[in-house]
C-alpha positions in Angstrom: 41.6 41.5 -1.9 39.7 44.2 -0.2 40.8 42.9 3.0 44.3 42.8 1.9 44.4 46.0 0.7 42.7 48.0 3.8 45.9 45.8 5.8 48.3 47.2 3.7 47.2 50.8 4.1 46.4 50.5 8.2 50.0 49.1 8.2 51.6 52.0 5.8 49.9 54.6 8.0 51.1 53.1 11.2 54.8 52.7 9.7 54.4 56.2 8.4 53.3 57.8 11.3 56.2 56.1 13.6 58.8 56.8 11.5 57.7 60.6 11.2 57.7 60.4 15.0 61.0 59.1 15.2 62.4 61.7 13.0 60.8 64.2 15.9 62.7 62.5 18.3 66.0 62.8 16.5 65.3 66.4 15.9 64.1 67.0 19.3 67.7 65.5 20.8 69.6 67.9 18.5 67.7 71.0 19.6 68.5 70.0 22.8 72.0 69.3 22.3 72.5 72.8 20.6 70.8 74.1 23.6 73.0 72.9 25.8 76.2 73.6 24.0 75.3 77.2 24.3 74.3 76.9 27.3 71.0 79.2 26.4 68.3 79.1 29.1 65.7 80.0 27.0 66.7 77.1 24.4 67.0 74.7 27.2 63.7 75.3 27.9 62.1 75.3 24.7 63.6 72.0 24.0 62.9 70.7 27.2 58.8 71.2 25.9 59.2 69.8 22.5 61.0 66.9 24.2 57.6 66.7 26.3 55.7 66.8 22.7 57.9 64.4 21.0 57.6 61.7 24.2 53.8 62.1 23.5 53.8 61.6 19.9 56.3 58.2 20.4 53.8 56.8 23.0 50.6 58.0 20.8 52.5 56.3 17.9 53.6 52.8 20.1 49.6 52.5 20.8 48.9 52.8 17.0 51.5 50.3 16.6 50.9 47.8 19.0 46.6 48.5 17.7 47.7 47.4 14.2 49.6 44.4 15.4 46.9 43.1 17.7 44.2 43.6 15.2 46.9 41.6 12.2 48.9 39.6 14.1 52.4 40.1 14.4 53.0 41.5 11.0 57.0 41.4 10.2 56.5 44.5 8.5 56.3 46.2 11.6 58.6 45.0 13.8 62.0 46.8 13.1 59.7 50.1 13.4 58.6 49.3 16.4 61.9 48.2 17.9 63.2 51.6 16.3 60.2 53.4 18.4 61.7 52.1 21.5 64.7 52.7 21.1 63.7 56.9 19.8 61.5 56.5 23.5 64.0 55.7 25.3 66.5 58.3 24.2 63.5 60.7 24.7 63.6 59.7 28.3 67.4 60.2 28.1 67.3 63.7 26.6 64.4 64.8 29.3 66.4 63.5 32.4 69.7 65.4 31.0 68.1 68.4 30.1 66.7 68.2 34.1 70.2 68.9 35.4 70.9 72.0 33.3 68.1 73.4 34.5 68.6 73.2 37.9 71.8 75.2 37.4 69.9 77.5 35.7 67.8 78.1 38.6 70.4 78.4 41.6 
């Protein structure tokens, strides 16, 4: 039961943690979306760094991930969160590469 139990709560914490991190990454899009809407250099850049945060919370959070699922094999539980991760990685990587072209014009 112990067992069970200190599963359950690795598995919580991992969910927990990821989903908190993909709510970062949400957030992190829309600050740079308003950024660039107002075309705001000093937003721009702000959200260009917690972008940089956010990618290295999602990684931090794909290791805990992928750590609980190696240690309980393939638990189904945490699957769809880590398919979620991936996908809030990915449009991390998005948001970084379009903030990079704003900047540039910024910088001419």
């Amino acid at each position: 039961m112990t067992h069970s139990r200190q599963h359950q709560e690795l598995v919580k914490k991992a969910e927990e943690h990821a989903e908190a991190t993909i709510t970062s990454a949400l957030n992190a899009g829309e600050m740079l979306d308003d950024a660039l809407d107002r075309a705001d250099p000093k937003l721009i850049l702000s959200s260009q760094g917690r972008l940089n945060q956010v990618q290295h919370e999602v990684i931090k959070s794909q290791e805990q991930l992928t750590e609980v699922n190696r240690e309980h094999k393939h638990d189904a539980q945490l699957q769809q969160v880590t398919e979620n991760l991936d996908l809030a990685q990915e449009d991390v990587e998005q948001a970084i590469d379009a903030a990079q072209m704003p900047q540039q014009v910024i910088e001419r």
